[in-house]
N, C-alpha and C positions, 0 to 999 in steps of 0.2 A: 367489511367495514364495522366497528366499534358502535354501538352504541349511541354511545356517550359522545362520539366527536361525529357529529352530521358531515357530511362531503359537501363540496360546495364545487358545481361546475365540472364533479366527476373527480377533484384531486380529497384527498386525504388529509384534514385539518388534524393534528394532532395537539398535543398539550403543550409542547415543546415548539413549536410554532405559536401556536398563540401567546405564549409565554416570551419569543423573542420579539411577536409583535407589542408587545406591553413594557418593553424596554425601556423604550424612549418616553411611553407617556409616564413613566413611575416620576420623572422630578418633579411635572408640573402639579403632578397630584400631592407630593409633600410639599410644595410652596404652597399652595392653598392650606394644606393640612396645618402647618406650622402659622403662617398669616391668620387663619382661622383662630387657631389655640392663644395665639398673644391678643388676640382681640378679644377673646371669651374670658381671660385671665382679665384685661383691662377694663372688663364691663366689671367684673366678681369684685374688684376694687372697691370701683362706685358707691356702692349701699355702705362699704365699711368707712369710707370717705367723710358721706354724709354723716352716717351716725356721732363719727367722732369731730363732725364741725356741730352737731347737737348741743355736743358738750361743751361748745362753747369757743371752739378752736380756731380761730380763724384763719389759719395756714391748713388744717385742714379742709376749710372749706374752698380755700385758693387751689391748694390741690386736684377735688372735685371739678372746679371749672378747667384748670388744664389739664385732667387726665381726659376729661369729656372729649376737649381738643383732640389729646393723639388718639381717643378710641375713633373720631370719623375719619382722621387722617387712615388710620389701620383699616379701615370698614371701606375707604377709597381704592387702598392696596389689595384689599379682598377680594372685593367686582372683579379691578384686575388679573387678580391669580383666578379669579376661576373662569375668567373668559379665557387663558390661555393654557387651566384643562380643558375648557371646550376644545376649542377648535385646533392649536395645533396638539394637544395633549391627548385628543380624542374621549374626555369623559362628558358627561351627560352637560344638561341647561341647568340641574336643579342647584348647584352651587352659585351660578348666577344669579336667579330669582330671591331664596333666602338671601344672600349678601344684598341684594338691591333691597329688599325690605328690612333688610338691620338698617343699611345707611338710611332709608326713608322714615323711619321711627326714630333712630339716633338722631335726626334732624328734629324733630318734632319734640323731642326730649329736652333738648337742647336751647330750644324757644321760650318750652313750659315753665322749663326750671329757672332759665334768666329771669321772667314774665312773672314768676312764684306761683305759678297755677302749680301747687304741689297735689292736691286732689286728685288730676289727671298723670301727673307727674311722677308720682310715687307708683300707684299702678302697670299704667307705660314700662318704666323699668322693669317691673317683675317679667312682662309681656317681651321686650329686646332682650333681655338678659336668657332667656327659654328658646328664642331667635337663637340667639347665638350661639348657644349649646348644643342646637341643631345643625347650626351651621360648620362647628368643630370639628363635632362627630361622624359628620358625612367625609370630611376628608381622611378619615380614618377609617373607613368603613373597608372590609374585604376587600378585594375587585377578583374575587373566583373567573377563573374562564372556560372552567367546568361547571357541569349543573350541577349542586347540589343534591344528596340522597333527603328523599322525603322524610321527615319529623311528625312527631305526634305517633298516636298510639296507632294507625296503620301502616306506618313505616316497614311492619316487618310479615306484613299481611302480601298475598299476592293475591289481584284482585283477577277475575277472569270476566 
């Protein structure tokens, strides 16, 4: 037995196994991936929105209000794509909890800014906009189903 591929139950896990069982989860993880990225693209919008209804634009600023629209719309399709890499896609929760805290701050954004509490408003956004960055990124992240060789400066050390 290898190493690298632990037995489980006495059979032989290999890489080539693992790799057909990640088959089926690879779409639901690019629908989250891609869900994720049109959401983070529509958040990056935002600030350039505002700044240019600053100037005075008032179709920029109508903009602003309905892009805010499709970003919770996107932020609702989010939840969804990542509950179904949860469970039938078999990835982790953590794409659930970030998207549930986008939508729960994109809500709260959303109030501030109709309300003009721009103080808490202006802030808030840098805070979902860093959300959602995070939340991008995880859909793109590796999914290795081998371990990793160890990094850093004892990587090439054998320790006894």
């Amino acid at each position: 037995m290898h190493p690298s591929y632990p037995s489980t139950h006495g059979t032989h896990e290999t890489h080539e196994t693992r790799a057909a069982a990640n088959v089926g989860k690879k779409p639901f993880r690019l629908a989250y991936a891609y869900v994720a990225l049109a959401h983070a693209v529509l958040l990056i919008l935002q600030p350039i929105l505002a700044g240019i209804s600053l100037q005075g634009s008032d179709a920029a600023l109508d903009l602003h209000y309905y892009n805010g629209m499709a970003i919770m719309t996107v932020a609702v399709l989010q939840i969804v794509a990542a509950l179904l890499w949860w469970k039938p896609g078999g990835g982790g929760t953590r794409g659930i909890s970030v998207s549930a805290v986008l939508l729960v701050l994109e809500l709260a954004q959303f109030v501030l800014g109709s309300n003009e509490v721009y103080s808490v408003h202006l802030p808030l956004g840098i805070l979902t906009l860093v959300d959602a960055v995070m939340a991008a990124r995880l859909g793109y992240r590796s999914t290795r189903s081998t371990p990793r060789a160890p990094r850093g400066r004892s990587a090439g050390r054998l320790h006894s």
